[in-house]
N, C-alpha and C positions, 0 to 999 in steps of 0.2 A: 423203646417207644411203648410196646406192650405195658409197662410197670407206671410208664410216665400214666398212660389212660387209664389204668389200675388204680394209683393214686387219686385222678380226678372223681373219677367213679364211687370211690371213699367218700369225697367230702361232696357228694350229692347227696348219696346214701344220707350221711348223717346229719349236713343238713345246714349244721353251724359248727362253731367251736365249743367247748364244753365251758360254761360259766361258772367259777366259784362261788359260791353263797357266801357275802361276810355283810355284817351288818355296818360295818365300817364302810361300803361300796357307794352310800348315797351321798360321798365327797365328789368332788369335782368330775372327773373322767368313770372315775369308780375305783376298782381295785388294779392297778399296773400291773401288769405280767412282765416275768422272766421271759427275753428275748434269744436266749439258745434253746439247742435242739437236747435231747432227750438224754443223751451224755454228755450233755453239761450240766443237767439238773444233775445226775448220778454223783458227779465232783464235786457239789456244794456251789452249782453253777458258775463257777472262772471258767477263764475261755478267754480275756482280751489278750493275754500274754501265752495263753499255751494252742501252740498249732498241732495238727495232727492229719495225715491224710486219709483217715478212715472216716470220718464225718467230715458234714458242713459247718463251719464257722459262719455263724451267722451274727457273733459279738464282736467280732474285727475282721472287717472285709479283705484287710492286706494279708490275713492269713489263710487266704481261699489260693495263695501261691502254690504252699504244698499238696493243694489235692490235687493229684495226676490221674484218679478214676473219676469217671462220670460216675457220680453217688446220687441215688433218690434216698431221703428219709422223711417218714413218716410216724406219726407217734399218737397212742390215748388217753387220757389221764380221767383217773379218778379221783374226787377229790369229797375227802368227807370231813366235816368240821360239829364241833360240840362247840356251845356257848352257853358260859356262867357268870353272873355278875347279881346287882341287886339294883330294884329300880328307886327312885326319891323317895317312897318310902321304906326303904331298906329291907323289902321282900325280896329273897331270894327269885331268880331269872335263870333259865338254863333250858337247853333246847339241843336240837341235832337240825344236819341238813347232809344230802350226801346229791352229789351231781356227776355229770361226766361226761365225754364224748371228744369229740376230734381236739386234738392240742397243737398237733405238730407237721407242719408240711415244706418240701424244701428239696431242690433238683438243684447242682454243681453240676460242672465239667471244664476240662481245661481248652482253652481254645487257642493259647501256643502251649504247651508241656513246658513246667519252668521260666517260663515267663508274665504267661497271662491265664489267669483262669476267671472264672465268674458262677452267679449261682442267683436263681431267682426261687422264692419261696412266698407263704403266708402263714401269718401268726396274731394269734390274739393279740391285742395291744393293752386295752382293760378289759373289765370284766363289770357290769353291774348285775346284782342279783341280788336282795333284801328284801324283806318283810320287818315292818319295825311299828310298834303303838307309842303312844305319850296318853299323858294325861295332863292336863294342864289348868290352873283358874283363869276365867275370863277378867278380863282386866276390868274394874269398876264396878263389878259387884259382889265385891267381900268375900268373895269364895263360894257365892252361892250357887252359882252358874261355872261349871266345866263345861273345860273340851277337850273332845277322844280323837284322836289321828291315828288314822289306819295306813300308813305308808307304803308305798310298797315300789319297785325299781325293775326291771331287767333291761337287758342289751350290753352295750359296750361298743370299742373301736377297735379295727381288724387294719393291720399291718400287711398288705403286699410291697414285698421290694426285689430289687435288683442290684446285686451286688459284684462289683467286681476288685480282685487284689492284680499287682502288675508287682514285677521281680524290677526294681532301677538299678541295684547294683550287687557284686556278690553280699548275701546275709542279708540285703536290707529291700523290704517291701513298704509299699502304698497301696492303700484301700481305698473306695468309695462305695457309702450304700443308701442308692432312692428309693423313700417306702412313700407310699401313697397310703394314708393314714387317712379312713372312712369309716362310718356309719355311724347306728342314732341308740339316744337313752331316751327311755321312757319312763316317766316317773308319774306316778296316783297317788292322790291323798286324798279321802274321804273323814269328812268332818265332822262329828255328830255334836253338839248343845244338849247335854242335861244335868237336872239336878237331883242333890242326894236330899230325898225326902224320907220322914218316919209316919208309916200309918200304919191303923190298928186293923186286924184278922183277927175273927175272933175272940176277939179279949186280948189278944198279944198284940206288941210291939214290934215291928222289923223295919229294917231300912230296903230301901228300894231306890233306884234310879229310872227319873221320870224324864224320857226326851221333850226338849221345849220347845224346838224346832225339825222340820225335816232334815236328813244330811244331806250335803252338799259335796261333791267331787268333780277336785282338779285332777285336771290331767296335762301334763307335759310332754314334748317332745321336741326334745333337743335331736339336730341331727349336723354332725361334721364333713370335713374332706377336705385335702391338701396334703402337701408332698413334704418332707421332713426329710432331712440330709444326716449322712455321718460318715466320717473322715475317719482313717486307720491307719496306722503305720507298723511294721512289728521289725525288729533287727534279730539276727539270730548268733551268738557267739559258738563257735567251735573250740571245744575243750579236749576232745579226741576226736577220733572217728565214728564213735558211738553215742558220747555225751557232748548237751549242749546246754546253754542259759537262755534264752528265751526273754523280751522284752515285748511287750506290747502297749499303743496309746491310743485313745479314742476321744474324737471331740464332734457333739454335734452344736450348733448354732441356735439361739434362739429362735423359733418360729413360730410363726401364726397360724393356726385353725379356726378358718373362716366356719360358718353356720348358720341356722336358722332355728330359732325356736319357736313352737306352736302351743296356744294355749284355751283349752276349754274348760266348762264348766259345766255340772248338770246338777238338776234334783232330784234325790231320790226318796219312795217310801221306805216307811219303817222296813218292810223286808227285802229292802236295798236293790228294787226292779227301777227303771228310770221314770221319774215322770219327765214327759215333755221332751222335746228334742233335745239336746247339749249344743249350747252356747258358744259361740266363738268369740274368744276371748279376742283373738288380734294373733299376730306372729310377728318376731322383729328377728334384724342380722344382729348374731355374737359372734363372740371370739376368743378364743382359747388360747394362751401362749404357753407352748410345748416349752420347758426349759430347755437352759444350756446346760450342756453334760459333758464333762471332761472324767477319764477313765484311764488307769496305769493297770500294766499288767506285769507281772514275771513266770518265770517259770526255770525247775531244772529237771533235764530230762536225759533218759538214756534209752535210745531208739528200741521201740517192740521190748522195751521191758519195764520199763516207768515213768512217771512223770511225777512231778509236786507242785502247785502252782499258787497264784494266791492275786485275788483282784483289788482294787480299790477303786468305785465311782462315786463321783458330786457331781447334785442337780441342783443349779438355782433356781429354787422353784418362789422363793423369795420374792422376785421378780416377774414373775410369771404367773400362769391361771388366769384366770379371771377377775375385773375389776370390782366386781363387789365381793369377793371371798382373800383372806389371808391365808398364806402357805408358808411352811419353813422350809429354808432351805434343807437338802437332804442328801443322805450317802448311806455306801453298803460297802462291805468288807466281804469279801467271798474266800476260802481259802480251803483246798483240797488238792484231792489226786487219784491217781489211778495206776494200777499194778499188772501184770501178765508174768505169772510163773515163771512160764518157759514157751514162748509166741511158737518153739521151732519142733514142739516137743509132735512123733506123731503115734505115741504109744497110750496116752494120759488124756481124755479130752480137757479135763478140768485145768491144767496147766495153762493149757490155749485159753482160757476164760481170762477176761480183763475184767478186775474189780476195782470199784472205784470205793470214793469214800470223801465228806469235807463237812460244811458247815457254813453259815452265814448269818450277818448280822445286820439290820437297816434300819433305819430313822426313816421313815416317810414321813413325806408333804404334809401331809392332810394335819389339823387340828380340833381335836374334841375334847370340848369344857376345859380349852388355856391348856392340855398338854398333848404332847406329841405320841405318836406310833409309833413303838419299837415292834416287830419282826423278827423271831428269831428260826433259824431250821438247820435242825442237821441230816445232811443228805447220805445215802448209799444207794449202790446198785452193783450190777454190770453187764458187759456184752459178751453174750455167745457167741459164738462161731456158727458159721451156716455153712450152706455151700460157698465154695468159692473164699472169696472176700468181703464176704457180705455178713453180718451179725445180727441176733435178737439184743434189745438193748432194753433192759429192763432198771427202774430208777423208784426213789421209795423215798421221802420225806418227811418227816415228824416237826411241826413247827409250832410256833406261839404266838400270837397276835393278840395284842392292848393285855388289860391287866384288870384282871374283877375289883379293882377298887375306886375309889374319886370319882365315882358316880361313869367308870366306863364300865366296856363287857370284854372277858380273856373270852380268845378264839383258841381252841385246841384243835390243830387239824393233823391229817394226814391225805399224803397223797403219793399215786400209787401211776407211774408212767410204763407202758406198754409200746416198745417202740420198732422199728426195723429198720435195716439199714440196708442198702443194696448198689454194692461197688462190681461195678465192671468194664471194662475198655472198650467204650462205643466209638462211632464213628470214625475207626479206624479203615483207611480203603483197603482191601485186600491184598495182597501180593501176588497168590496164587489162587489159583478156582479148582 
């Protein structure tokens, strides 16, 4: 209970979740986050087909069967990204951002041993965070008259759920997991009107840009909440006493996230202080449709000394999002693993270390300028040994987002997971005093 208040005490502390900066974020929800825990990132995040009792499964709830410790994990991530591209006029673009703070939270326990266990946690769900300009001509007057857009986004939507797996027969398990799926984006755009004029200094000629009007900033706020289902199953085949294959499925339902959006407006002076109160624009109900997600998993494994696993999910997002915005439908391929020398060795500590390793690949939703988001990252990491059964879990990411060409921007990021894990037999009654 100490570590449970430990944990809460953390995400007081810091406050929120750590938000990635991509400039890709001011699509729909924003940027979707990776839904396991800190060794799953380390494996190139699979996890529906590969069970384990030292962490929580929190990407297939039917594999919450084999955790027999009451496990808290907690996790940090830092997350740094470089952006290069070029904008309509084919000037070079390039920039950095680096962020970071709470990623990972999440308490299992079994509540029959081998038959039923459960695990409630929270996790980011998206992420917004951008800063982005345009430049643009005002339509009808020949290009004389631009417009500057100053952009800008943060917040996101926060996943608490409650997950439970149930053992129905030998090898083969059932999951269920309710996330209550809440909070709000805020999105600014300030507008400025001017023109590119030539006057004389001096005897010389320069260009200048002369505003024509005051600027003008919207502001948005979108804010969600609603509860969001997902169904697990995982089978386990016995090959010896040691080795096994591993199967897992995931399927959630299309759903609705109900809303409200808020809209104002103000004006401001040239040195961008407010004139006048900000305008209320009005607020109406929206609504967001969470896609349908179907999800396979495999894995082969040979107890306390390896595993190799490898994921496949599709989202119809096609079908989904919002009514005024188009989505493609989308999928990710995850495929890794993870190693232990020697789990029993007690001469070596480095032996006892599990090293992971994988990669992954995704298509997202989202569309900019008629093409789609490719995602690419290859993962490592591993878990330490602590006291007891308990592990430091450290996880490390190099990845690629869009592509500096066809007028998009390449995201080069890394990121850098700090985690812990802490397995021990609670709530057991006594025998003896």
């Amino acid at each position: 209970m100490k570590r449970i208040i430990a944990g809460i005490a953390c995400c007081m502390l810091f406050g929120q979740f750590a938000q990635s900066q991509s400039v890709y974020s001011f699509q729909g929800l924003g940027s979707l986050n990776h839904q396991g825990m800190p060794n799953n990132v380390a494996q190139g995040e699979v996890g529906i087909g590969s069970p384990t009792i030292w962490h929580i499964n929190s990407q297939n709830p039917a594999n919450l069967i084999y955790n027999t410790f009451s496990t808290f994990q907690l996790g940090l991530m830092v997350d740094q990204r470089s952006f290069s591209g070029n904008d309509i006029s084919g000037e070079g673009i390039s920039g950095s951002a680096t962020d970071g703070g709470l990623r990972f939270l999440g308490y299992s326990f079994p509540i029959m041993p081998g038959k039923w266990s459960s695990s409630f946690g929270i996790l980011p769900y998206s992420s917004v965070n951008y800063n982005t300009f345009s430049d643009t001509d005002v339509p009808g007057t020949n290009g004389e008259t631009k417009q500057r857009s100053d952009n800008r986004g943060e917040g996101g939507l926060t996943s608490l759920f409650w997950s439970n797996g149930f053992k129905i027969k030998d090898n083969f398990n059932v999951g269920i997991k309710a996330s209550y799926v809440f909070g709000s984006i805020s999105k600014e755009s300030t507008i400025i009107l001017y023109e590119d004029r030539r006057i004389l200094v001096d005897g010389d000629s320069i260009d200048v840009q002369i505003q024509v009007a005051n600027p003008v900033q919207y502001s948005q706020l979108q804010s969600y909440s609603d509860f969001n289902f997902l169904f697990g199953m995982s089978y386990r085949h016995k090959i010896t006493d040691e080795r096994f294959l591993n199967f897992g499925a995931v399927f959630s339902p299309k759903s609705p996230m109900n809303g409200n959006s808020e809209l104002t407006l103000v004006r401001l002076s040239s040195s961008g202080s407010e004139l006048g109160v900000p305008v209320d624009v009005g607020s109406r109900k929206i609504e967001f449709d969470l896609p349908r997600m179907v999800g396979f998993g495999a894995s082969y494994q040979k107890l306390n000394h390896y595993t190799i696993g490898a994921d496949f999910e599709f989202s119809g997002w096609s079908n989904a999002g919002s009514p005024e915005t188009l989505y493609n439908n989308s999928f990710k391929i995850a495929v890794g693993g993870e190693f232990t020398p020697d789990y029993d060795n007690i001469n070596t500590y480095w032996k006892r270390v599990k090293y992971a390793g994988g990669f992954n690949y995704q298509k997202l939703p989202y569309i900019v300028n008629d093409q789609a988001l490719i995602d690419f990252g290859i993962n490592f990491g591993a878990s330490l040994p602590v006291s007891g059964f308990s592990s430091l879990d450290l996880a490390f990411k190099w990845g690629q987002l869009g592509k500096s060409s066809n007028g998009l921007i390449k995201e080069t990021y890394y990121k850098i997971v700090i985690g812990t894990t802490m397995n021990d037999r609670w709530f057991i009654k006594r025998k003896y005093d």
